[in-house]
Each structure stands twice: as structure tokens, then as C-alpha cells.
Biopython code that builds the backbone (N, CA, C, O; Angstrom):
import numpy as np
from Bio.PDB.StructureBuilder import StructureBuilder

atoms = [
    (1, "UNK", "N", (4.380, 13.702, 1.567)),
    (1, "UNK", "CA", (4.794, 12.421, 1.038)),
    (1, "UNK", "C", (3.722, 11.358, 1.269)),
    (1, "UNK", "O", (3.608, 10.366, 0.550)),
    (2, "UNK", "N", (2.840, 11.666, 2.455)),
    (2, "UNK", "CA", (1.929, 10.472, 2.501)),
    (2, "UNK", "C", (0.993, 10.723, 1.438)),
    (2, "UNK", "O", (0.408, 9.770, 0.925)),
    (3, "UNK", "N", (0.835, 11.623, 1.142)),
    (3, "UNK", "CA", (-0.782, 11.909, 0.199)),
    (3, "UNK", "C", (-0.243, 11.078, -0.906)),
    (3, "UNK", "O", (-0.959, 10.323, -1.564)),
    (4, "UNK", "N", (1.228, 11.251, -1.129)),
    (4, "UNK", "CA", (1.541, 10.663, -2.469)),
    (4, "UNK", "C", (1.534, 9.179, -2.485)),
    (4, "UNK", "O", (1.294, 8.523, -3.499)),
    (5, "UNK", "N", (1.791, 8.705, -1.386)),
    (5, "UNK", "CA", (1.831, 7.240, -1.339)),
    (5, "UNK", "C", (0.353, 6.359, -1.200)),
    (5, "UNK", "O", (-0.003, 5.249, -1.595)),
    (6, "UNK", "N", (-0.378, 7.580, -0.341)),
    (6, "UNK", "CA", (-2.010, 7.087, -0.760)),
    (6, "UNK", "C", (-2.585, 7.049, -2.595)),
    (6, "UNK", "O", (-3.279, 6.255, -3.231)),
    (7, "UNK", "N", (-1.944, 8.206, -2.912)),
    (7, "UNK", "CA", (-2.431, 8.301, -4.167)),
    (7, "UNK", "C", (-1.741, 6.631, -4.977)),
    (7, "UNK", "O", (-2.472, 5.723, -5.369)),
    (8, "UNK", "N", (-0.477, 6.627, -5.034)),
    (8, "UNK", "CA", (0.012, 5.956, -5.662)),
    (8, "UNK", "C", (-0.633, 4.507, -5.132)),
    (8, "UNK", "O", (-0.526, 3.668, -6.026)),
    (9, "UNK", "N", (-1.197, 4.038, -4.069)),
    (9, "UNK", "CA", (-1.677, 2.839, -3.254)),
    (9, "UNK", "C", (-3.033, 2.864, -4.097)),
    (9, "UNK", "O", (-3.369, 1.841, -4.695)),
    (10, "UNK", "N", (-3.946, 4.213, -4.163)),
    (10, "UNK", "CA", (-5.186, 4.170, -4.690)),
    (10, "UNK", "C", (-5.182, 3.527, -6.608)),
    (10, "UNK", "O", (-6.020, 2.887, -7.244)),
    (11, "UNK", "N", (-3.872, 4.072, -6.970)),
    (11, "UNK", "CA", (-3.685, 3.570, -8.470)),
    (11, "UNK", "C", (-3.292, 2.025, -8.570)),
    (11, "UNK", "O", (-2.853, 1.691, -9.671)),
    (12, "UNK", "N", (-3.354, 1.330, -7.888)),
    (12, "UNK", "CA", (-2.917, 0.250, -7.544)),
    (12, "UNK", "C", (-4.315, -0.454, -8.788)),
    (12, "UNK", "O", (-5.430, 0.061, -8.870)),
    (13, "UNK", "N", (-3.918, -1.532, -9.516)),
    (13, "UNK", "CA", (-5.143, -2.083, -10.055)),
    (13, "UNK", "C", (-4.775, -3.577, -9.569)),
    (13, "UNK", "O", (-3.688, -3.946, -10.015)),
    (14, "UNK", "N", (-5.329, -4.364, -8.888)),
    (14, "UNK", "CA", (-5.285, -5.531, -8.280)),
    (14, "UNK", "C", (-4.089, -5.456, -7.269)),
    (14, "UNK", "O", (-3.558, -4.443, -6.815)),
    (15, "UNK", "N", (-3.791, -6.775, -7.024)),
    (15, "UNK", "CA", (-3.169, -7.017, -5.956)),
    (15, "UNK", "C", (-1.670, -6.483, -6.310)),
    (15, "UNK", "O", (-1.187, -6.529, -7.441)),
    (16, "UNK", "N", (-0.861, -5.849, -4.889)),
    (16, "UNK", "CA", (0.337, -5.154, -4.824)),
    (16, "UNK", "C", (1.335, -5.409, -3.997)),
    (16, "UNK", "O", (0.912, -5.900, -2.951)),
    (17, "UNK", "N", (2.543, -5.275, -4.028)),
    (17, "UNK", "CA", (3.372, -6.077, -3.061)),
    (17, "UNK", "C", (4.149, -4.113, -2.739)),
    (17, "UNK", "O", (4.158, -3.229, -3.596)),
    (18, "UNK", "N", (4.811, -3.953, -0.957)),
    (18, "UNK", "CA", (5.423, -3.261, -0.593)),
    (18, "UNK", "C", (6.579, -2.494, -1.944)),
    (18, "UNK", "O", (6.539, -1.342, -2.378)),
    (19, "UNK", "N", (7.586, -3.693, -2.359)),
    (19, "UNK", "CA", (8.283, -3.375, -3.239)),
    (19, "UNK", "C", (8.128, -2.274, -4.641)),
    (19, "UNK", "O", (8.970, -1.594, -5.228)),
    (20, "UNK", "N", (6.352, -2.499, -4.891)),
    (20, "UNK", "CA", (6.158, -2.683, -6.242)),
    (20, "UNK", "C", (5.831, -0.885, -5.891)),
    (20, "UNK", "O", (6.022, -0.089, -6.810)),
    (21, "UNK", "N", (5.380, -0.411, -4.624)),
    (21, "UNK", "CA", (4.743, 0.791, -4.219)),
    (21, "UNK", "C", (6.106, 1.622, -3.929)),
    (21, "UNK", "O", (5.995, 2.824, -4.172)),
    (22, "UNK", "N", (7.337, 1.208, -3.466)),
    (22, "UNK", "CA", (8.657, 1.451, -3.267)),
    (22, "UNK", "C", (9.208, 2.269, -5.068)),
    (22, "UNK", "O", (9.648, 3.395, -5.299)),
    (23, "UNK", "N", (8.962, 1.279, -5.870)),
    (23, "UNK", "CA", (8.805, 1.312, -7.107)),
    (23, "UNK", "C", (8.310, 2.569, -8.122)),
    (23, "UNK", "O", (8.833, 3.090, -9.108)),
    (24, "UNK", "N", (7.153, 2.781, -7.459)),
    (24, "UNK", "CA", (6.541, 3.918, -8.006)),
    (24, "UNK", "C", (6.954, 5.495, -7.086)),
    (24, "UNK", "O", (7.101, 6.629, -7.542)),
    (25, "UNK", "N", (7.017, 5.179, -6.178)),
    (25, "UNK", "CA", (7.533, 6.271, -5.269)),
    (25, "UNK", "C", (9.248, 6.250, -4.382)),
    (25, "UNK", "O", (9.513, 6.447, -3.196)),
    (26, "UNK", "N", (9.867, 6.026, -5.195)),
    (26, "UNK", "CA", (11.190, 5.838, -5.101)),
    (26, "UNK", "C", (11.999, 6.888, -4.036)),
    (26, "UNK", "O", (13.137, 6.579, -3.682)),
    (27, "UNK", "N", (11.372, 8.139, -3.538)),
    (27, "UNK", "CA", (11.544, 8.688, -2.431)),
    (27, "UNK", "C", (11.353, 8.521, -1.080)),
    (27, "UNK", "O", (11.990, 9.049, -0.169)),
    (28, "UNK", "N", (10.075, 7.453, -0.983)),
    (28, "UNK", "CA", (9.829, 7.060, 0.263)),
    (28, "UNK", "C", (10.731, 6.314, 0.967)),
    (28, "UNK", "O", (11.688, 5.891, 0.320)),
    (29, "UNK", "N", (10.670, 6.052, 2.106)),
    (29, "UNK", "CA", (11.360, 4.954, 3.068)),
    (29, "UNK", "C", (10.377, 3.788, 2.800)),
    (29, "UNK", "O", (9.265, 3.895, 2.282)),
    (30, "UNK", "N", (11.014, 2.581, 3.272)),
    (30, "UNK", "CA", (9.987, 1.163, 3.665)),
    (30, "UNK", "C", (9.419, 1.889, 4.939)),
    (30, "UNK", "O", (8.302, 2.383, 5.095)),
    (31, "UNK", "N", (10.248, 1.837, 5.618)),
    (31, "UNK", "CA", (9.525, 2.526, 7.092)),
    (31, "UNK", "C", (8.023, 3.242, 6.253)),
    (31, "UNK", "O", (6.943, 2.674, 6.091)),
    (32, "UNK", "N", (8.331, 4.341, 5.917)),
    (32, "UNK", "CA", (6.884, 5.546, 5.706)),
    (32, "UNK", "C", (5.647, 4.563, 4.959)),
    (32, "UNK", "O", (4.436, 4.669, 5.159)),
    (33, "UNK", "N", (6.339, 3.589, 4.049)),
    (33, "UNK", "CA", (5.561, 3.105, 2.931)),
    (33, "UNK", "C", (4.372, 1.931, 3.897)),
    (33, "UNK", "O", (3.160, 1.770, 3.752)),
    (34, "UNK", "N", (5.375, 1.265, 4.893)),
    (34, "UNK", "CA", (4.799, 0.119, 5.701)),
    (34, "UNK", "C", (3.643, 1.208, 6.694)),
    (34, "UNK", "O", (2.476, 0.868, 6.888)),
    (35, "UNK", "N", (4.171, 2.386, 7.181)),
    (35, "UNK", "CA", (3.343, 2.932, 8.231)),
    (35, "UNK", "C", (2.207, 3.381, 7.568)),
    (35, "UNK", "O", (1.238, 3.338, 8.326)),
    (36, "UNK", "N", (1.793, 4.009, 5.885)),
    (36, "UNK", "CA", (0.586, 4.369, 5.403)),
    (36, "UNK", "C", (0.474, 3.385, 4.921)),
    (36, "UNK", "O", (-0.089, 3.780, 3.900)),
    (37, "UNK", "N", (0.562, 2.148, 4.774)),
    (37, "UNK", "CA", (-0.377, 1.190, 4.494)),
    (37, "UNK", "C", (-0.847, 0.626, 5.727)),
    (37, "UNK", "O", (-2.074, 0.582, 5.641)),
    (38, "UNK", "N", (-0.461, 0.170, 6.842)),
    (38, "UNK", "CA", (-1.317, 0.142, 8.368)),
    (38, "UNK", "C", (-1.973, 0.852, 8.359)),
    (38, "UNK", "O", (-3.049, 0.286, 8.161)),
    (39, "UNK", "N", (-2.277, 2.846, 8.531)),
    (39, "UNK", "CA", (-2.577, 3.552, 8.585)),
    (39, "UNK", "C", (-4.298, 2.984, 8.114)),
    (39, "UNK", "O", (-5.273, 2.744, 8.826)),
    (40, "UNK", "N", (-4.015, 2.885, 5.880)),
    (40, "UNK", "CA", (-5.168, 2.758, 5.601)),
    (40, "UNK", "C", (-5.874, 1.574, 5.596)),
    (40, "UNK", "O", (-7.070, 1.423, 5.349)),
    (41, "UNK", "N", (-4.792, 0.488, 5.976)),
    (41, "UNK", "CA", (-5.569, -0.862, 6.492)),
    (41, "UNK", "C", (-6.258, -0.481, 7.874)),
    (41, "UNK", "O", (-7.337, -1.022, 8.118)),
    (42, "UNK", "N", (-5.940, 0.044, 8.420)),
    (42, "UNK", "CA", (-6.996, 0.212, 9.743)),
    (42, "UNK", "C", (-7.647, 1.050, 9.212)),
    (42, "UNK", "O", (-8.663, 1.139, 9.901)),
    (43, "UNK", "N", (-7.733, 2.022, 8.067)),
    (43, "UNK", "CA", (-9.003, 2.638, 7.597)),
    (43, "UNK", "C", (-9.838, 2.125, 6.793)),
    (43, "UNK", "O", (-10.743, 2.792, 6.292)),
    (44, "UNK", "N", (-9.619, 0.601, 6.505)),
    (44, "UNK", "CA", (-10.544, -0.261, 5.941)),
    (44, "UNK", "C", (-10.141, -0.095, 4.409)),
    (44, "UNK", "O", (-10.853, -0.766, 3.662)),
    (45, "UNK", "N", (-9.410, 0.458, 3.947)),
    (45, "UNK", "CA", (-8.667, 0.852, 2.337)),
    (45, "UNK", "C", (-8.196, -0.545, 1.767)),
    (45, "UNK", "O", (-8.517, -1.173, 0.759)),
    (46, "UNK", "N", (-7.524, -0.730, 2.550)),
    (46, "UNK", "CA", (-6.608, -1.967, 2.121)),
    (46, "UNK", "C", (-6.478, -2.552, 2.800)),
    (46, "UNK", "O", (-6.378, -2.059, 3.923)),
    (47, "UNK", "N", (-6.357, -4.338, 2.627)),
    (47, "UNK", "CA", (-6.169, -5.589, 2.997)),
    (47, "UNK", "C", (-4.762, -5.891, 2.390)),
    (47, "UNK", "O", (-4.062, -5.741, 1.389)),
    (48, "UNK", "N", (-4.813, -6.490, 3.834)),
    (48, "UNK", "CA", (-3.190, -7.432, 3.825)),
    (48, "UNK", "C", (-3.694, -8.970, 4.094)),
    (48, "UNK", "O", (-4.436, -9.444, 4.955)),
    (49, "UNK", "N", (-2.729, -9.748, 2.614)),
    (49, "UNK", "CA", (-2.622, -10.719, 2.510)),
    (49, "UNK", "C", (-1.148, -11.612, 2.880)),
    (49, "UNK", "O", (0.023, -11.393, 2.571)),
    (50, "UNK", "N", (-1.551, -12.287, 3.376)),
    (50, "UNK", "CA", (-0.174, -12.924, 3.467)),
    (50, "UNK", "C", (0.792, -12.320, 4.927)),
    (50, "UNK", "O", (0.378, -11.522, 5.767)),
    (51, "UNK", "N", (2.182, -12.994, 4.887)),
    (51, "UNK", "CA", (3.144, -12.392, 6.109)),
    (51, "UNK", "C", (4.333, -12.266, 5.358)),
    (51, "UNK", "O", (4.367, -12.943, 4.331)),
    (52, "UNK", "N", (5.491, -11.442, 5.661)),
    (52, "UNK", "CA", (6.919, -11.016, 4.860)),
    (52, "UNK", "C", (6.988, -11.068, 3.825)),
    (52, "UNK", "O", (6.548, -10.061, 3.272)),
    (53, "UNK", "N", (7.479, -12.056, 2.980)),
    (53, "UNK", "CA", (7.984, -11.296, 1.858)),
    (53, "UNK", "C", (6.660, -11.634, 0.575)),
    (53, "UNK", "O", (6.480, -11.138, -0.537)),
    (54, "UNK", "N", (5.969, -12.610, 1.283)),
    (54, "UNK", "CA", (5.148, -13.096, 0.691)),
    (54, "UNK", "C", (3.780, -12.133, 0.636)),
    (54, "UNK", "O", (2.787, -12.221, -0.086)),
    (55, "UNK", "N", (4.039, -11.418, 1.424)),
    (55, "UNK", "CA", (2.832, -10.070, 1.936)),
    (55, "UNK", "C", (1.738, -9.604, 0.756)),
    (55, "UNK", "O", (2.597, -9.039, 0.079)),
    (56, "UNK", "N", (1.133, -9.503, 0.374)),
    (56, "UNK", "CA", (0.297, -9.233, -1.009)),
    (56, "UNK", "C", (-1.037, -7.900, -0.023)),
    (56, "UNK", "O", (-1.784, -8.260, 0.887)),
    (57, "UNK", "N", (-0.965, -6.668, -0.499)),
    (57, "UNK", "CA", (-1.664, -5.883, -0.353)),
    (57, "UNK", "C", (-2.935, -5.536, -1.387)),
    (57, "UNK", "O", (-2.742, -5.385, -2.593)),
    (58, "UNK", "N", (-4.086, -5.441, -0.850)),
    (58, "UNK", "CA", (-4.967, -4.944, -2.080)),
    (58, "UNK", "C", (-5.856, -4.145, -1.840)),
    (58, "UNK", "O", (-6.332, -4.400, -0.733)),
    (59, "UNK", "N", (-6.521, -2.960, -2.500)),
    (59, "UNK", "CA", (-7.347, -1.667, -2.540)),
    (59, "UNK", "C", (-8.889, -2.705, -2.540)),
    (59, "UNK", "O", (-9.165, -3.433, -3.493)),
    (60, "UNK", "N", (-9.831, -2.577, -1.197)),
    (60, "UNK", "CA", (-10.768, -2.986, -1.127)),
    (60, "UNK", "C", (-12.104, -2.450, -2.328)),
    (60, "UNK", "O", (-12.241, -1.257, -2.602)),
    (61, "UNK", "N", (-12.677, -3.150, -2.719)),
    (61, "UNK", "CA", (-13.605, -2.879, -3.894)),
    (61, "UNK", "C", (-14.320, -1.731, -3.764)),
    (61, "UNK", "O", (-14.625, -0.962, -4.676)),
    (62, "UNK", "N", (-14.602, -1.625, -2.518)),
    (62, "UNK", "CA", (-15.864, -0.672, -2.195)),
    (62, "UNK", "C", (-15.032, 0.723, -1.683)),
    (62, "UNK", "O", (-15.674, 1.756, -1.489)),
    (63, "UNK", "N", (-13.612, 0.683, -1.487)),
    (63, "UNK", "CA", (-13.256, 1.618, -1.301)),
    (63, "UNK", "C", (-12.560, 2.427, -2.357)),
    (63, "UNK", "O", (-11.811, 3.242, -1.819)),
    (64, "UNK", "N", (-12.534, 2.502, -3.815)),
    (64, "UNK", "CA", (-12.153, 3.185, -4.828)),
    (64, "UNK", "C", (-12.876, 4.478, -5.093)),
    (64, "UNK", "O", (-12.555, 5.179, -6.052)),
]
sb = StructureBuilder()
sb.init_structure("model")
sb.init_model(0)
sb.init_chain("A")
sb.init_seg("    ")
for serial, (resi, resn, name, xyz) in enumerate(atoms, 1):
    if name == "N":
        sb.init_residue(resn, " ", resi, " ")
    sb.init_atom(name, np.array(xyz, "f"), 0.0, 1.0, " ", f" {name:<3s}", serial, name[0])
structure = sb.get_structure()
């Protein structure tokens, strides 16, 4: 399930909100969805913008 949620994070074209990734992968938990995006924000993948609901995630340029 994570590969899928990386994949689906990597198809991301601009900026993305938790919900919108919930959306595309409708099997996941928030839990799983919130823990691989930390995951690849500490792998330098993705930036987090913002705090709660306002949160805005995005696929770093250099990492596509």
C-alpha cells in the first residue's frame, strides 16, 4: 500500500492537500497516508506547507 501512495504522491502535478491523496487512493487510512508523506518529507520528496487543514503538500522539483 505504501508504494501505491508514493506512486500516487509522485503523480501529484503541483500543489496537494492530504484529502485530495485520500481521494485517489481510497483504501488507505489518514493515519498510513500522513505517515508516507513524513516518511518522504524527511526524504527530501516533499514539502509541507502550511499547518491542519490548511496543510498544502508539494513534490520537490528536483525530485521527479
Amino acid at each position: 500500500m505504501s508504494d501505491l501512495l508514493r506512486r500516487a504522491v509522485m503523480d501529484q502535478d503541483g500543489p496537494f492537500t492530504l484529502s485530495e491523496i485520500l481521494a485517489v487512493v481510497p483504501a488507505a487510512s489518514p493515519q498510513l497516508v500522513k505517515k508516507v508523506l513524513l516518511a518522504m518529507k524527511q526524504e527530501g520528496i516533499v514539502k509541507l506547507t502550511g499547518r491542519r487543514r490548511g496543510a498544502v503538500w508539494e513534490v520537490n522539483p528536483g525530485k521527479r
